[in-house]
C-alpha positions in Angstrom: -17.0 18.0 -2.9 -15.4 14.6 -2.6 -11.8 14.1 -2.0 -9.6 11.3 -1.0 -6.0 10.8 0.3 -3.6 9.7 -2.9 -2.2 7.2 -0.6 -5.3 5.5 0.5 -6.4 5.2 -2.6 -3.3 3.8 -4.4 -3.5 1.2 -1.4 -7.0 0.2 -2.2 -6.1 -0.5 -5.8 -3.4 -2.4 -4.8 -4.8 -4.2 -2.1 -7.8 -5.0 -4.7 -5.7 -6.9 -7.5 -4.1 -3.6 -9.2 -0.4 -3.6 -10.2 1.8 -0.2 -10.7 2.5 0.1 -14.8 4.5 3.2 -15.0 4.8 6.6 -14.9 4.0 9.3 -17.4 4.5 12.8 -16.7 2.5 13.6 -13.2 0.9 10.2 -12.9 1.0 6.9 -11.9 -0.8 4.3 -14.1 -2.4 1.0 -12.4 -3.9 -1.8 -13.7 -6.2 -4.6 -13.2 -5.0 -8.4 -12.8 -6.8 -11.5 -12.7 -4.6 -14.4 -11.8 -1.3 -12.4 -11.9 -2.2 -10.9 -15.8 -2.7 -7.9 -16.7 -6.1 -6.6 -18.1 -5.6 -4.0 -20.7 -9.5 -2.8 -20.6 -9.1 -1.9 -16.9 -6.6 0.6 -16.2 -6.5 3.7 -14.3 -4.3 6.5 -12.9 -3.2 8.4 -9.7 -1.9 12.5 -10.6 0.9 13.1 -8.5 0.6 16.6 -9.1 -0.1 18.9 -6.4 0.9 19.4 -2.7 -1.7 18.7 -0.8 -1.7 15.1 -1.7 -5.3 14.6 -2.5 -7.2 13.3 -5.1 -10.5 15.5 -6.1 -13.6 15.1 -7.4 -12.6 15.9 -11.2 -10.2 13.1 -11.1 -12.4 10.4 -8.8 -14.8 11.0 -11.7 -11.6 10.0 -14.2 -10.9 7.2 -12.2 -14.9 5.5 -12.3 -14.7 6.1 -15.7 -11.7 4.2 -16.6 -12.6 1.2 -13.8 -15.8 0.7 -15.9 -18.0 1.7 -12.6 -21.0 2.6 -11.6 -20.7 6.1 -10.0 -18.4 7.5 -6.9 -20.0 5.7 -4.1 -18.8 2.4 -5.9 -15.3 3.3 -6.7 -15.4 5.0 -2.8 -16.9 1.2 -1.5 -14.1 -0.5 -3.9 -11.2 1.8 -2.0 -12.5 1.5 1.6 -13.4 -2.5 0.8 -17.6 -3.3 1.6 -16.7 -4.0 -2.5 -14.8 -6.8 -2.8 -12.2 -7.6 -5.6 -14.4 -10.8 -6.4 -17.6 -8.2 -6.3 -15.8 -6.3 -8.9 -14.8 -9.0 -11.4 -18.4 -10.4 -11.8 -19.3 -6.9 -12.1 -16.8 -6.5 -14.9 -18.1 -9.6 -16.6 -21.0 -8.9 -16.4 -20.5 -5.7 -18.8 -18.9 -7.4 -20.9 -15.8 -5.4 -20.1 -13.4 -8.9 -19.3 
């Protein structure tokens, strides 16, 4: 079972062009920008429910949903950066997503 460190992942989607939205409840919502604007299709969110600080499969499963990717290993490549921001727009594009 996959499972990643809350913090390392909210500092992948920062680093990679994300901006924090707000907050509802037990999450943090984060979305996409392309030259400093906000795109509405590609938005995701971070639970900060729980202690342990992690983010489980269930909700990685949310997240590739919502980003409009692939599968797990993507979203994993996205956080830990072999895919670049620049990677992932053309990608978007591509889909017709942006």
């Amino acid at each position: 079972m996959t499972q990643l460190k809350r913090r390392k992942v909210i500092t992948g989607l920062k680093d990679k062009g994300f901006i924090h939205l707000t907050e509802k409840k037990n999450d943090l919502w984060y979305g996409l920008t392309i030259n400093g604007d906000v795109v509405p299709e590609v938005k995701t969110f971070v639970s900060r429910g729980g202690k342990k600080q992690m983010i489980y499969e269930h909700n990685i499963h949310k997240m590739v949903h919502e980003l409009h990717m692939d599968d797990k290993k993507q979203f994993i490549d996205y956080i830990d950066c072999p895919y670049r921001y620049s990677e992932y727009i053309r990608d978007l594009r591509r889909k017709n997503i942006i």
